[in-house]
N, C-alpha and C positions, 0 to 999 in steps of 0.2 A: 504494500500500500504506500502510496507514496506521503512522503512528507505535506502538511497543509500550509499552503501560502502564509504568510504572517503577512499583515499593512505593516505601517511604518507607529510605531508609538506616538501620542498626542504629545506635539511639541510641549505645549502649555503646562500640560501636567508634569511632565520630564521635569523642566526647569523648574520647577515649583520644587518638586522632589530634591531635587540636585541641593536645594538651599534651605530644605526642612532639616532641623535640628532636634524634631521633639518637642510636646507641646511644654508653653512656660506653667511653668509651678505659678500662680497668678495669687492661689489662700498662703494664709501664714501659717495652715495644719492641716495635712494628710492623716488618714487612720486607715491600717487595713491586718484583717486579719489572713492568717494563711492556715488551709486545715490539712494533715497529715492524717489520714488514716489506713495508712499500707506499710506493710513490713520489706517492701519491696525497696533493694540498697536503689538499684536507680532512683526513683522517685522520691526517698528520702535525700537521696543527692543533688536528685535537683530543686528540691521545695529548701532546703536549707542555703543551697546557692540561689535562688532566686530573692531570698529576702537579701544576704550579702547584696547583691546585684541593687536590689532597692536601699539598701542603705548607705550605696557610696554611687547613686544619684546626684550629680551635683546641684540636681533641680532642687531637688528633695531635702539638702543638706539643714538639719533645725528643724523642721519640720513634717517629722515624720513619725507618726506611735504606731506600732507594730506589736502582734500579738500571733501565735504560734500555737495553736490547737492541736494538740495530736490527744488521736482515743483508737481503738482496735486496733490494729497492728503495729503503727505509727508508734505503739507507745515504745517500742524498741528502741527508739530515737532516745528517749529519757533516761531508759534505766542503767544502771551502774557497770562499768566493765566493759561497756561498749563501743566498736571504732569510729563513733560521730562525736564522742564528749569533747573535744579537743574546740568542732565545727558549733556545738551546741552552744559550751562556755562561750567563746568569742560572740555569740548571739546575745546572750544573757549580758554580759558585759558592756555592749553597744546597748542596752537597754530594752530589748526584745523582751515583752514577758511571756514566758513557755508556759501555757496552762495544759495539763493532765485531767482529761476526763477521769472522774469516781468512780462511774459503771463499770469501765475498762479495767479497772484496777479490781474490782472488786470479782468480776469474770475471770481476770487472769489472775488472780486469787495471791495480789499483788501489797505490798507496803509500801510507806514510804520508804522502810530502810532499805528497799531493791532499788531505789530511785535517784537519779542527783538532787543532791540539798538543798540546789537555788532555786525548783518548778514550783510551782504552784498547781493548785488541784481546783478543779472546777466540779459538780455535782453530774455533769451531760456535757459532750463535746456538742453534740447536735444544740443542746439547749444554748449553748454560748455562742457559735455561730449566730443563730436564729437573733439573740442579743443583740448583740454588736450589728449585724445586718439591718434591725430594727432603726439602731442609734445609730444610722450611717456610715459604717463600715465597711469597708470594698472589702466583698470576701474573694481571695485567691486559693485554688485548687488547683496546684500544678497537675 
């Protein structure tokens, strides 16, 4: 089958393109939550580089609260011994607060002493989403 002719791309737009930089950060304050609920190392790799990614935003820079949801599988991200703590800490540090759904803990028949020291714990990840979504929070699902 042969190849389909392509036109020629819309000058206008091209050039437009050529000189977008990304839309301006225009509020003094972004909030966006991000949900982890997969045990799966990709996904946890890149849901944790995606918030990095947003954090060194230069749009963004001041202006930015950021919260980290993980429940069901995702909780692997949290617990002790694990090879994200290093990527978690540096999180936690820039100010990210990691909330741990209860349910989840409570299913994987979990404590806090399985868990790093600095999370916090939420009653429902679904419930805290649903929250923050409510109060305006962009939620991200890598």
């Amino acid at each position: 089958m042969p190849a389909p002719v392509l036109t020629p791309p819309n000058a206008a737009v091209a050039a437009k393109a050529a000189a977008y930089q990304g839309a301006p950060a225009t509020k003094g304050h972004y909030r966006a939550v991000y949900q982890l609920d997969s045990s799966d190392p990709k996904l946890i790799n890149q849901t944790l580089h995606n918030i990095k990614n947003a954090l060194e935003d230069p749009r963004l820079k001041g202006k930015l609260e950021l919260e980290l949801v993980v429940f069901s599988g995702g909780t692997t991200v949290f617990k002790k011994n694990q090879p994200y703590e290093a990527d978690v800490l540096a999180l936690q540090q820039a100010g990210v607060l990691l909330a741990q759904c209860q349910n989840t803990m409570k299913a994987y028949k979990l404590t806090p002493a399985d868990m790093l020291p600095y999370i916090a714990y939420v009653p429902s990840g679904n419930g805290e989403l649903i929250i923050r979504q409510a109060d305006g929070w962009v939620l991200v699902h890598p």
